[in-house]
C-alpha positions in Angstrom: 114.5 -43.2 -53.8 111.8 -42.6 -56.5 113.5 -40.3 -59.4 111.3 -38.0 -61.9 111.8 -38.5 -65.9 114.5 -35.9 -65.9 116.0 -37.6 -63.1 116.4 -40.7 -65.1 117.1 -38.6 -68.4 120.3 -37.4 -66.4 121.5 -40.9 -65.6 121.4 -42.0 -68.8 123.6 -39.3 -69.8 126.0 -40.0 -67.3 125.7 -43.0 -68.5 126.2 -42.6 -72.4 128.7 -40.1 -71.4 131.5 -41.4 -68.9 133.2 -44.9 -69.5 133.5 -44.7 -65.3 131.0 -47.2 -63.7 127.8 -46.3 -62.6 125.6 -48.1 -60.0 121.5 -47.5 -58.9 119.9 -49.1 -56.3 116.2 -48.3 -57.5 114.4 -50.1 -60.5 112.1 -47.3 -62.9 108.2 -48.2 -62.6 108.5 -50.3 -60.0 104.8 -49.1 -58.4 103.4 -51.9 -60.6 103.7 -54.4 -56.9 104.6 -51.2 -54.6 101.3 -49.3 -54.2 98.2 -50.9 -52.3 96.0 -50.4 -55.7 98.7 -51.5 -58.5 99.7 -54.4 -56.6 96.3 -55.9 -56.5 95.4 -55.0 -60.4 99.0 -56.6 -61.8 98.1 -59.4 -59.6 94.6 -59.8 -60.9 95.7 -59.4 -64.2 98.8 -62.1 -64.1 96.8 -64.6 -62.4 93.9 -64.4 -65.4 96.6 -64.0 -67.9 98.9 -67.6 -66.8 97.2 -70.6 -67.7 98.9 -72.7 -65.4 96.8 -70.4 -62.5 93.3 -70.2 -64.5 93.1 -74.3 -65.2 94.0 -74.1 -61.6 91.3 -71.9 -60.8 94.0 -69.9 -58.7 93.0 -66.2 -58.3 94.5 -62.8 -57.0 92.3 -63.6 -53.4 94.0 -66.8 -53.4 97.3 -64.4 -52.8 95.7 -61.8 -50.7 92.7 -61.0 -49.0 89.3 -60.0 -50.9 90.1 -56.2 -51.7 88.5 -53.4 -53.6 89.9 -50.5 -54.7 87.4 -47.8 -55.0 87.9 -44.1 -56.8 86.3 -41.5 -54.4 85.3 -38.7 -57.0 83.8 -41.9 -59.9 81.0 -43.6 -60.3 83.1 -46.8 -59.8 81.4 -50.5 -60.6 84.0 -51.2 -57.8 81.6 -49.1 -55.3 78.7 -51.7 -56.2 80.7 -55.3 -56.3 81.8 -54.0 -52.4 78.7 -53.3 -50.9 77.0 -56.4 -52.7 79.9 -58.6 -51.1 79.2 -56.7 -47.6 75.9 -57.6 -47.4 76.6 -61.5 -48.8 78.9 -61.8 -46.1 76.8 -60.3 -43.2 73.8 -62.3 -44.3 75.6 -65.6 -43.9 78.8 -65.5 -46.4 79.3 -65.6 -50.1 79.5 -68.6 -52.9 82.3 -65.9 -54.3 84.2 -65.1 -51.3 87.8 -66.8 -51.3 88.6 -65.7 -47.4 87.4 -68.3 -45.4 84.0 -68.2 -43.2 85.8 -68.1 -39.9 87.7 -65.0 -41.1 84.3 -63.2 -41.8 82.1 -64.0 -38.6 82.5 -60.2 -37.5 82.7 -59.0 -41.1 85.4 -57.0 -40.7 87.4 -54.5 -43.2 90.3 -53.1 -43.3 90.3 -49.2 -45.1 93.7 -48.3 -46.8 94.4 -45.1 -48.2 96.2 -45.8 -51.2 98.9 -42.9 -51.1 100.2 -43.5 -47.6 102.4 -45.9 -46.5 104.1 -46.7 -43.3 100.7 -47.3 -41.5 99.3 -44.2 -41.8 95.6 -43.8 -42.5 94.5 -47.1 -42.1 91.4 -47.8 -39.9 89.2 -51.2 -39.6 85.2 -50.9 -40.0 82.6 -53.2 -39.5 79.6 -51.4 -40.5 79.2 -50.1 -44.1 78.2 -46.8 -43.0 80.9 -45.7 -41.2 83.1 -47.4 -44.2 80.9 -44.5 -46.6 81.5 -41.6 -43.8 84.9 -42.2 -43.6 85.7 -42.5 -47.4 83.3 -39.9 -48.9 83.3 -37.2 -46.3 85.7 -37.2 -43.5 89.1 -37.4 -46.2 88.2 -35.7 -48.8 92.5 -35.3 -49.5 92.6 -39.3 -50.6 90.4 -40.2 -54.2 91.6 -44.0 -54.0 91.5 -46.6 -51.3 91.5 -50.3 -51.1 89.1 -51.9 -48.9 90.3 -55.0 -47.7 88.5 -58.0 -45.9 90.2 -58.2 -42.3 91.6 -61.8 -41.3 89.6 -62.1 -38.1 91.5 -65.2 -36.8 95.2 -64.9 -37.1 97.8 -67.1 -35.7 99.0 -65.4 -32.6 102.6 -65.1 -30.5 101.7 -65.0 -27.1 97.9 -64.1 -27.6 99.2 -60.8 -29.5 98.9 -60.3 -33.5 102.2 -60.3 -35.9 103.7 -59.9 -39.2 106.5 -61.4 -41.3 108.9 -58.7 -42.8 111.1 -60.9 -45.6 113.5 -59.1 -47.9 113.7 -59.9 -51.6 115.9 -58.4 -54.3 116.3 -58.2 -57.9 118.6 -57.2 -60.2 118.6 -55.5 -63.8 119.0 -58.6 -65.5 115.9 -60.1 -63.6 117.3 -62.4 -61.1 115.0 -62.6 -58.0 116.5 -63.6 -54.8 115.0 -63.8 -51.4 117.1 -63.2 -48.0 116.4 -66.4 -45.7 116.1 -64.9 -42.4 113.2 -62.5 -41.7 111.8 -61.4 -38.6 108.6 -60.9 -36.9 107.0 -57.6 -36.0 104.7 -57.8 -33.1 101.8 -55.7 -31.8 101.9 -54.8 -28.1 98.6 -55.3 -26.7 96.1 -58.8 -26.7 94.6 -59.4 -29.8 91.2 -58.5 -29.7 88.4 -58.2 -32.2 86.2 -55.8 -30.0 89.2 -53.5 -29.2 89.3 -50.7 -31.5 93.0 -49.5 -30.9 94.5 -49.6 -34.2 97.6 -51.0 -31.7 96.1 -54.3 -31.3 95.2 -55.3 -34.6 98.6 -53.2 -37.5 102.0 -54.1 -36.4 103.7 -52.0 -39.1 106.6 -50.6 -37.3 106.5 -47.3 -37.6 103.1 -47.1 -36.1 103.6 -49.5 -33.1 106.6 -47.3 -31.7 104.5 -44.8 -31.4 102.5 -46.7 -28.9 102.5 -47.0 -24.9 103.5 -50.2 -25.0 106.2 -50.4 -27.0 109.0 -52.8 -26.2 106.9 -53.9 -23.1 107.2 -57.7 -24.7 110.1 -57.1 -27.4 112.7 -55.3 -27.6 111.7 -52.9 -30.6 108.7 -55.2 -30.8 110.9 -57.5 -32.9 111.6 -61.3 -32.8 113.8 -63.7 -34.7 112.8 -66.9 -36.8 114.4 -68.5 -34.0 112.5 -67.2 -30.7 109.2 -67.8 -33.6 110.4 -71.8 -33.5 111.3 -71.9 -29.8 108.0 -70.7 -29.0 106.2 -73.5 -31.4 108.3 -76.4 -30.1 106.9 -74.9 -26.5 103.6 -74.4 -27.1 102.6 -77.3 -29.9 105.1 -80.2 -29.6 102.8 -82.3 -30.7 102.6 -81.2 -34.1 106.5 -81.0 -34.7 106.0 -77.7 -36.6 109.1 -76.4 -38.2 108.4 -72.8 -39.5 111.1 -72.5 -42.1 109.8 -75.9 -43.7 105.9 -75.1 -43.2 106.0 -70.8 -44.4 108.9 -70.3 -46.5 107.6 -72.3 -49.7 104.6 -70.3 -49.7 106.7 -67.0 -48.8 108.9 -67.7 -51.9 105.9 -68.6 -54.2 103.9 -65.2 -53.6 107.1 -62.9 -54.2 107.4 -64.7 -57.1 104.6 -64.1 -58.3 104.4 -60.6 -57.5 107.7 -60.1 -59.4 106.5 -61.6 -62.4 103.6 -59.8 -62.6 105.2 -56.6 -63.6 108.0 -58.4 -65.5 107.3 -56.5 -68.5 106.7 -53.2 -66.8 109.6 -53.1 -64.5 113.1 -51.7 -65.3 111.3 -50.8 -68.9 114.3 -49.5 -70.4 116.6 -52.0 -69.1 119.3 -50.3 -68.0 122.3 -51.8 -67.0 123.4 -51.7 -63.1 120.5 -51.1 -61.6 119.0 -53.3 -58.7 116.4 -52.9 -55.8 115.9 -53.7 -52.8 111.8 -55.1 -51.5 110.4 -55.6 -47.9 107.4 -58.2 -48.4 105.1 -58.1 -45.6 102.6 -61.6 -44.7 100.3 -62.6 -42.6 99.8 -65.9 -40.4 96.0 -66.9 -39.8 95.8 -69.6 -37.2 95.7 -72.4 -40.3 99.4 -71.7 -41.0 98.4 -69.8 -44.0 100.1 -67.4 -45.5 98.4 -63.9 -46.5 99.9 -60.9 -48.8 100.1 -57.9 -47.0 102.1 -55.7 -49.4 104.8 -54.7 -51.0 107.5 -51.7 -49.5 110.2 -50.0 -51.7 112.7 -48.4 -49.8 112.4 -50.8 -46.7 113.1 -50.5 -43.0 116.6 -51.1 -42.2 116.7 -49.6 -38.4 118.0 -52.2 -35.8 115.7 -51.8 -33.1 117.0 -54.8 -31.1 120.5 -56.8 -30.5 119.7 -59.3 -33.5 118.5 -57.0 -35.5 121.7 -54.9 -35.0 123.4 -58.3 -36.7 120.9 -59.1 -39.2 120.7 -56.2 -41.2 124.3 -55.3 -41.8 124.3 -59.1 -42.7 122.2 -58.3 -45.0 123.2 -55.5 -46.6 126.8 -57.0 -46.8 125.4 -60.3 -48.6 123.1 -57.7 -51.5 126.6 -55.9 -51.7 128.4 -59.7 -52.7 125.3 -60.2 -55.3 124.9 -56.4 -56.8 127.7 -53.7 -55.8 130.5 -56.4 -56.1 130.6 -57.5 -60.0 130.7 -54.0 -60.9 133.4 -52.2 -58.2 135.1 -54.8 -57.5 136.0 -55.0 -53.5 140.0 -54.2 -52.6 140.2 -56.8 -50.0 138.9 -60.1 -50.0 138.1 -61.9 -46.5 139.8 -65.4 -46.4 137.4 -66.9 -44.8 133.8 -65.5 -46.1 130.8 -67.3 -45.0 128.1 -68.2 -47.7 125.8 -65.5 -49.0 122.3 -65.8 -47.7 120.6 -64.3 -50.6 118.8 -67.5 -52.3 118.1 -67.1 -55.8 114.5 -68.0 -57.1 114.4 -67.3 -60.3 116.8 -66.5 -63.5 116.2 -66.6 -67.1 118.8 -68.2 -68.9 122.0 -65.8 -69.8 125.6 -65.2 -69.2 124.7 -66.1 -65.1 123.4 -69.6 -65.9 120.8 -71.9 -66.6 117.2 -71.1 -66.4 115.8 -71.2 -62.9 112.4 -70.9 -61.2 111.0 -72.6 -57.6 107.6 -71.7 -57.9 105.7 -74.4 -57.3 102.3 -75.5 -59.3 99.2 -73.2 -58.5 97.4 -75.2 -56.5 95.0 -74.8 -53.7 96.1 -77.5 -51.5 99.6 -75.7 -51.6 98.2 -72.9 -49.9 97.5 -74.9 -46.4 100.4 -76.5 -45.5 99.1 -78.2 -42.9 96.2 -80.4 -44.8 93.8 -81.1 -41.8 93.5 -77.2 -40.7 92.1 -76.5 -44.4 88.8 -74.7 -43.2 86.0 -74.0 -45.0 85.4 -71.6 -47.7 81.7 -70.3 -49.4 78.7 -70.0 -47.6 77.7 -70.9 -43.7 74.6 -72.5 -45.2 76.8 -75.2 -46.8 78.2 -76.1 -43.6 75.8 -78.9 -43.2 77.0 -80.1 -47.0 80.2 -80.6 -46.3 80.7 -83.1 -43.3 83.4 -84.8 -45.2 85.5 -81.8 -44.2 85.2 -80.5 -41.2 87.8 -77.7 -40.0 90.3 -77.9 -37.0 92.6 -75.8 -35.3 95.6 -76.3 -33.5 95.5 -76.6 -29.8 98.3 -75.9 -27.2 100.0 -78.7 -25.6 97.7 -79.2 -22.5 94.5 -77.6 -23.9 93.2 -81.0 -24.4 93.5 -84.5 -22.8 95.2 -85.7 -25.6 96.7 -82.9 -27.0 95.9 -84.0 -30.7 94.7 -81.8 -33.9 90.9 -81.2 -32.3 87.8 -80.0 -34.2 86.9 -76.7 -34.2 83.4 -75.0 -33.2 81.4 -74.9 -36.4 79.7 -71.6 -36.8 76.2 -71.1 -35.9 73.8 -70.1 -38.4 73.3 -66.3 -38.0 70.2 -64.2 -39.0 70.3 -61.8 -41.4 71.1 -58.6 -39.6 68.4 -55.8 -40.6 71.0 -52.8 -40.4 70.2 -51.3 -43.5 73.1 -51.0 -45.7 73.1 -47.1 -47.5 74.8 -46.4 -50.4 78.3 -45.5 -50.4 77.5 -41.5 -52.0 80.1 -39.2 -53.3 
């Protein structure tokens, strides 16, 4: 829950007042990471504040796709840096962009309200006049929104898009801990950049139930980390992919980082027994990259499927052992108790131990872990400049006679389109 100042005046009268112990399972200010807007501007400003990231030359679009967060009702300098970047892109990419040219061939954008949640509002635009319309005249309700460059080529599960839901917590004394099993959340129809059906191309929860085909391939259009790996030692043996090994490191490093960047905003008071729990949402492109989607207070905890019916309680029992536990202490202890999945990432040093933090060093060559599928980034003009790296993709067993890494197609030069772009009005 998200509590008003009087709210929070009240439980710090309760407790001043009563020597019983208290417990809170929400952290004060913590929209610094959970709004679509806040997210991206404690991001930007952590990145260009640590300079371990700037000699690095590590950025917030390094993190997350290219995104712009535009005020409806001001003349906002965002506005102008968006439609410049459009029209970069459509006329044959950008020296500036960070996303990868094979990720902006149809130049595709997501639009995010930034009050909603769960799904709701978002739509996908190519064309920057139906990007104005939709902003500046069909919602006048919604006065900011983050535009967002679309991935255009994600890594697909059966030819359908999907998303990683990973649960992270943190406690009042700022101990971050990630849970080590997620799960996947599918879409239910083929991925498909022409299809509009907003169906094909979110796979937030919520809004996929609502769908026809829901649970036509999944149960609760939900999979394991174990059908993810059964389905890569099917379909690419011959890369010997482990997914735990290959996303994970990269999982950990962004929720790091998106902790620390409201370190000194979060829990500014620092009250005592507090803790929270965080769904972190990411994205797989067909490189085995890992994208930021966002960040969710007050996650999903439904059990739409058999595993998921073991999972969460799991879960929830294991964040009980690491926050609920030191301050009521349980009645019965199990004699045989399995180990606590909860995997601590980072602790400053104090009464719980010695100082402790797994982010690795910001570098780009951390953020492929798969070296040879690093693609190329900048302009399509440069193409020709840079033989020495040519991008690849992976290829199913039996796609090819050999069934090794194979080169990709190289995009063709495009002309510049002549739509002309109008100016985003308000």
């Amino acid at each position: 829950m998200n509590c008003t100042f009087k709210q929070y005046d009240e439980m710090d009268d309760r407790l001043n007042s009563s020597s019983k112990p208290f417990l809170f399972n929400h952290l004060e200010v913590n929209r610094g990471i959970c709004t679509k807007t806040m997210l991206i501007k404690s991001l930007t400003s952590y990145y260009e504040s640590n300079e371990t990231a700037v000699n690095a030359k590590y950025t917030v679009f390094d993190t997350t796709p290219t995104t712009f967060v535009i005020a409806r009702n001001v003349d906002d300098h965002e506005i102008n840096r968006f439609m410049h970047r459009f029209r970069e892109i459509s006329r044959g990419g950008s020296k500036h962009e960070r996303v990868p040219v094979k990720h902006c061939t149809s130049n595709m954008w997501l639009v995010k309200p930034a009050s909603m949640n769960q799904g709701k509002g978002i739509e996908i635009f190519r064309n920057m006049r139906d990007i104005s319309d939709f902003i500046f005249q069909k919602n006048q309700a919604n006065s900011f929104w983050v535009v967002q460059k679309y991935i255009e080529k994600p890594f697909l599960y059966n030819d359908r898009k999907f998303d990683i839901r990973i649960w992270a917590v943190v406690t009042d004394d700022f101990r971050i801990y990630v849970y080590k099993h997620g799960y996947l959340r599918t879409s239910s129809s083929a991925y498909d950049l022409k299809d509009k059906n907003n169906f094909v191309h979110l796979t937030n929860q919520c809004l996929q139930l609502k769908g026809e085909g829901y649970a036509q391939h999944e149960e609760g259009n939900t999979l394991n980390f174990e059908d993810f790996q059964r389905y890569l030692d099917q379909n690419y043996p011959q890369y010997k992919l482990n997914a735990e090994e290959l996303l994970m490191p990269r999982i950990k490093d962004l929720i790091l980082d998106c902790f620390l960047s409201v370190r000194t905003k979060m829990n500014p008071n620092n009250r005592k027994n507090v803790f929270e729990l965080f769904g972190f949402d990411f994205l797989i492109d067909e490189d085995f990259r890992i994208w930021l989607i966002e960040v969710n207070t007050n996650p999903f905890l439904g059990c739409p499927c058999p595993f998921m019916k073991d999972l969460v309680p799991a879960m929830v029992n294991d964040m009980i052992k690491l926050c609920v536990d030191p301050v009521f202490a349980p009645r019965t202890v199990p004699e045989e108790d399995r180990e606590n999945e909860f995997e601590l990432l980072y602790r400053e040093q104090g009464p719980h131990g010695p100082a402790v933090n797994v982010r690795r060093p910001f570098s780009l060559d951390l953020v492929y872990p798969i070296p040879e599928l690093k693609p190329f980034i900048g302009k399509k003009s440069a193409l020709k400049e840079k033989q020495l790296r040519i991008p690849v993709r992976l290829v199913k067993a039996g796609a090819d006679k050999e069934g090794q890494i194979t080169d990709s197609e190289q995009p063709k030069e495009e002309k510049p389109r002549s739509e002309a772009v109008p100016t985003l009005g308000m």
